[in-house]
N, C-alpha and C positions, 0 to 999 in steps of 0.2 A: 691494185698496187699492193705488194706485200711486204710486210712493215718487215725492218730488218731486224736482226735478233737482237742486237744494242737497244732498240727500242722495246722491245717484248719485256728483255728485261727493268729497263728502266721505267716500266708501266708495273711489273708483276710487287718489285720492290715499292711502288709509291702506292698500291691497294696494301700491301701487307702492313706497310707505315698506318695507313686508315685502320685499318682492322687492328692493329695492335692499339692504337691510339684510342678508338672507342670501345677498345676492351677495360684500358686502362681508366678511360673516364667513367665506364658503366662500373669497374669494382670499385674507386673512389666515392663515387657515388653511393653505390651500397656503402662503405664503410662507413663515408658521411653519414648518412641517415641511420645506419646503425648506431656510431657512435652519440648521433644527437635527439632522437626518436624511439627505432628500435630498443635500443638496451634495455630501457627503461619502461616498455609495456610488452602485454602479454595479450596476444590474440589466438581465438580460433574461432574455428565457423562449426563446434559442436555445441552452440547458446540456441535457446528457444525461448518466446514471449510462453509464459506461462502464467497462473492464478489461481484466484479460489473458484473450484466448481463447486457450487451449493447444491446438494443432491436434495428433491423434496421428496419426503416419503409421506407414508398413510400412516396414519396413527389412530385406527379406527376401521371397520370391516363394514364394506358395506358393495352396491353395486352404482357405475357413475352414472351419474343421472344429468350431467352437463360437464362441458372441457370449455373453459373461460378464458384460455391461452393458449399460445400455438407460437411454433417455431420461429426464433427472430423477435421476437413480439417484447419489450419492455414494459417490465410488470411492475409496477412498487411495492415495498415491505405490508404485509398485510393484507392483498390486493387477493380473493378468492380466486384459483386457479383452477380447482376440480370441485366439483359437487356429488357429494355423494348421494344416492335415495336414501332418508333418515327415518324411513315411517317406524321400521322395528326398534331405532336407539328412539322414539319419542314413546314409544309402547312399555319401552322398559322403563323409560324417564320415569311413565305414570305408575308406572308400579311402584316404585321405590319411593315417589313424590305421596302415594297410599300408604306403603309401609311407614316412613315418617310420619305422616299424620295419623298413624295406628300407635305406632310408639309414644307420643306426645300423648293420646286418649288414654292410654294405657296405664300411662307415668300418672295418669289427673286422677286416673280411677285410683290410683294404689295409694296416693295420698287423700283420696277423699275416705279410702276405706282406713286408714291408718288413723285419720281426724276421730271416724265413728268409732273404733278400738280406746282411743282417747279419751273420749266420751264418754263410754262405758268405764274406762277404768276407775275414770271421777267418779263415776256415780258409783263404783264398788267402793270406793274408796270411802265416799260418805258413809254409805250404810258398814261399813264396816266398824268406821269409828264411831257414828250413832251406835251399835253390839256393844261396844267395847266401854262405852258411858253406861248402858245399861246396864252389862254386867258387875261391874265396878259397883254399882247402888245397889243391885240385887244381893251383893257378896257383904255389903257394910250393913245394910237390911237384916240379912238371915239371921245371926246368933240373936238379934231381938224377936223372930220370928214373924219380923213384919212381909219378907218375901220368903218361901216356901222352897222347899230344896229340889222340888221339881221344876218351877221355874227357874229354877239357877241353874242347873242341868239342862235345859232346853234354853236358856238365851248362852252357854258354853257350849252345848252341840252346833247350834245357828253360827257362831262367829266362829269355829272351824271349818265349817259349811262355806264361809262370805270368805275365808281365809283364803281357804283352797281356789275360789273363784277369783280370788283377786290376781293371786299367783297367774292362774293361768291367763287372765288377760293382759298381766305384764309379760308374760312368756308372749304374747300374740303381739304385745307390742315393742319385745325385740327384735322379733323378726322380720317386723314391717323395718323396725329402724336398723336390721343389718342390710335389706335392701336399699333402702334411701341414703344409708350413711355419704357424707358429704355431698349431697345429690340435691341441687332445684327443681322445679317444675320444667326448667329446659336445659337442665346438664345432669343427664344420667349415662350409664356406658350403655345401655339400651339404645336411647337415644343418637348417643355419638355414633354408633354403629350403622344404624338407621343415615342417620346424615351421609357418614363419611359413603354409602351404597349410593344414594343420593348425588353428592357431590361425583362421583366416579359415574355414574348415567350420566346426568349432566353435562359433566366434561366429555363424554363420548358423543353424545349430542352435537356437543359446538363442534366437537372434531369432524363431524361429517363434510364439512366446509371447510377443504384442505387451503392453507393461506401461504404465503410465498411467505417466507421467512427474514428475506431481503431484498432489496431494490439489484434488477438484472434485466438480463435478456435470457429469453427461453431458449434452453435445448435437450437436441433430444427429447422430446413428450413418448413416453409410452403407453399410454392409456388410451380407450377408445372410450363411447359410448355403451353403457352394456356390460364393462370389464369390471368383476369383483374382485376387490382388492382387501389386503387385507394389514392389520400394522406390519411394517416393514417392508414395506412393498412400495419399489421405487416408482418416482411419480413421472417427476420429468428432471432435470439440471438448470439453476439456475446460476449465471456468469456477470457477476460484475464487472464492467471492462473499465471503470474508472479507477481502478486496485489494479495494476499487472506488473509484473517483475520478469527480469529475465535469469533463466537456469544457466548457465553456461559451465560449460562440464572440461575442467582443463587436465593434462597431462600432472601424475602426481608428480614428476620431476620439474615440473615447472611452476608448483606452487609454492616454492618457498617465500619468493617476495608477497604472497598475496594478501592482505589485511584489509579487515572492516575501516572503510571510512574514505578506502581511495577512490578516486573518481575513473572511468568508465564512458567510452563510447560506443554509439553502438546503432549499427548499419542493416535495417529490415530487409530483406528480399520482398515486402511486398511493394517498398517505395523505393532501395536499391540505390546509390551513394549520393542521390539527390538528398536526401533528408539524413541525417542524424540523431539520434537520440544521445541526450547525456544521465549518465546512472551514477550512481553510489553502491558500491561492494556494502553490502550488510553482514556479509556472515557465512563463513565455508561452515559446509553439510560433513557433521561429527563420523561419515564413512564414505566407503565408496559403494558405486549402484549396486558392487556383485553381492555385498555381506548386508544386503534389505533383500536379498530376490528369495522368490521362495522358495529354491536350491540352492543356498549358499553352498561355493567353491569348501573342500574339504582339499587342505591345502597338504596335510599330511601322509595322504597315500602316494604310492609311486609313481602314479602317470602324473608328477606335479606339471606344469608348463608354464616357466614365468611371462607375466603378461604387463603391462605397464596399466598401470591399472586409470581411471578418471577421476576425480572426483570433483561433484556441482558446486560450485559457489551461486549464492544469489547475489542479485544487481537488482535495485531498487531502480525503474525508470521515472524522470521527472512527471506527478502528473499532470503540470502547464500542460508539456508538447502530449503527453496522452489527447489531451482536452481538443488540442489541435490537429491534430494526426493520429485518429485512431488505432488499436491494436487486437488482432484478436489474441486468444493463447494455440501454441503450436505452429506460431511461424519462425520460421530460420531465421534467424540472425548473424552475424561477425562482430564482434564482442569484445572490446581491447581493455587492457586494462592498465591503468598507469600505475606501474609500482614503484613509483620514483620515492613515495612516501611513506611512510608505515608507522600511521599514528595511536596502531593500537596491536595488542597481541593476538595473533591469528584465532583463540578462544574467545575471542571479545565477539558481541554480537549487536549491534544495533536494528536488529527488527524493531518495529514495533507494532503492534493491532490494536489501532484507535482507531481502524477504519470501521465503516457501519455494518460490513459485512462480519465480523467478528462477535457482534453479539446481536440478539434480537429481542425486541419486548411484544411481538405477536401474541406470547402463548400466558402473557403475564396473568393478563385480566382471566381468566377462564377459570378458572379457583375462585376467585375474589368474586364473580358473578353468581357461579355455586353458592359460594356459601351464603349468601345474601339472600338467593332464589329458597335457599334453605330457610333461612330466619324467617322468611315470609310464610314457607307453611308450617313453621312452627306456630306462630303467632295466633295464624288462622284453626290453629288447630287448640289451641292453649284456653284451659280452662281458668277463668278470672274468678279465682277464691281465694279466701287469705292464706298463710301460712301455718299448715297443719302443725308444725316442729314446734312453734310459739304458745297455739292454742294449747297445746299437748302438755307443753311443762307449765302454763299456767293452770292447768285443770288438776297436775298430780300432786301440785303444791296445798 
């Protein structure tokens, strides 16, 4: 049966009524949510979970002699990761652990001989002034003719004689005391010298036993068994995932409303609009990605070509829902941001780094062990006599 054209038409007009009708309600709609939503945040999907990658290097040369961690693997701060073979840093250790206790020998010998110089000066010193009494009686003697003029003449050649001797043992015992000046039995710059070789063996020593710097999980290891490594020399990466924050890289015309402190959602691809994360804006990045690359645009030649350029903001993620819902860095995101507020000037920054990965006390003790390791073979090395300097000025008195 075929419908008549009255009908054709009074069906085409009542689709087109529909069709206009859910046109009208789909751009309502948008404007709704535009005007009650939209206006007031800022989305895109060029955000990524990012963080600190703690890079471990060598600080010390050596070949590895054990891999204590591996990929995925959650290590704690301090936790040895590589071992190095240490036999040539303990070879050198005992050299330097001999030089110091050479130097300390050395320091005891120079004031033992500086005591004996001492010594002797005393005793020139007596005899000199025992001459100088006899001369004195021999001179008050003479014109009565009770001491003889050749006697007086040979105890005045003799105390020129003890003169000149005297002289030069106080010349032997400047020079001992331009060495010692301000110097003990175990602070001289010989010795400091000695130590500070010492402390620097030492410390290459402990470094043979590369230590995680922070509490992560492993990645990337590049070392094998076998592999000589040498300072600077990357080890492996370690990644705390209970620190992570999101990059989100917006259009520069669209960051005018952007400021630290507004609040932030934000939608992972790896759990996808099941879950949400909520953030905090911390602080737009003082450029954009192109004036950090390592060809920065040269924006004054003639093939200029304007581009709309990006620039990252960070977004602090809550670490509750971290805790609960893992993240790695380098997953996509969609990243809204409410700029209904603007409680601070786009320069304001509220980072902050009081988390653990920002600083570490691994490498603290490793001096302090030294120098301790030191005082000890000084000790054992140290000669127990009294104080040359004291006996010295009581003997010239």
């Amino acid at each position: 049966m075929s419908l008549s054209r009255k009908s054709i038409r009074a069906r085409r007009s009542f689709l087109l009524k529909v069709v206009f009708l859910a046109i009208a309600v789909a751009a309502f709609l948008a404007l709704f949510k535009w005007l009650t939503y939209d206006r007031d945040r800022v989305t895109t999907d060029n955000a990524f979970v990012t963080g600190n990658i703690i890079p471990v290097m060598a600080d010390a040369t050596g070949v590895v002699a054990a891999v204590n961690a591996e990929e995925t693997q959650l290590v704690k701060k301090g936790d040895v990761l590589v071992r190095l073979d240490a036999q040539r840093a303990r070879a050198v250790l005992g050299q330097a652990e001999a030089e110091l206790g050479r130097a300390v020998r050395a320091l005891g010998a120079l004031f033992a001989s500086r005591q004996q110089v001492c010594q002797k000066l005393a005793s020139r010193t007596a005899t000199r002034e025992r001459t100088r009494h006899d001369l004195a009686r021999y001179r008050s003697a003479a014109p009565s003719g009770a001491a003889s003029r050749q006697i007086l003449q040979n105890t005045e050649d003799q105390l020129a004689a003890q003169e000149a001797d005297w002289r030069e043992t106080r010349a032997e015992l400047q020079a001992f005391d331009a060495r010692l000046v301000n110097a003990t039995r175990v602070s001289h710059p010989d010795i400091e010298a000695a130590r500070a070789r010492f402390n620097d063996a030492y410390v290459e020593t402990l470094r043979q036993s590369i230590r995680a710097p922070a509490t992560g999980y492993v990645a990337k290891r590049r070392v094998q068994v076998g592999f000589r490594v040498k300072p600077g020399d990357q080890i492996m990466n370690i990644v705390p995932l209970d620190h992570l924050w999101v990059e989100a890289n917006l259009w520069e015309n669209r960051l005018e409303s952007i400021r630290p402190g507004q609040k932030a959602e934000i939608i992972v691809d790896l759990y996808g609009s099941k879950r949400t994360y909520h953030g905090l804006v911390e602080g737009v990045v003082p450029g954009s990605g192109s004036v950090f690359a390592t060809l920065p645009p040269d924006n004054a030649t003639g093939n200029f070509i304007r581009i709309v350029q990006r620039i990252p903001v960070r977004i602090a993620i809550d670490p509750e829902e971290l805790k609960k819902q893992p993240l790695r860095p380098g997953l996509s995101t969609i990243t809204t941001i409410d700029v209904n507020s603007t409680p601070a000037s786009p320069n304001d920054s509220i980072v902050k780094t009081a988390t653990s990965e920002y600083t570490t006390e691994v490498f603290d003790k490793d001096l302090a062990e030294a120098r301790a390791r030191a005082e000890a073979v000084i000790k054992n090395n140290l000669l127990d006599a009294p104080d040359a300097a004291e006996a010295c000025a009581v003997a010239v008195k």
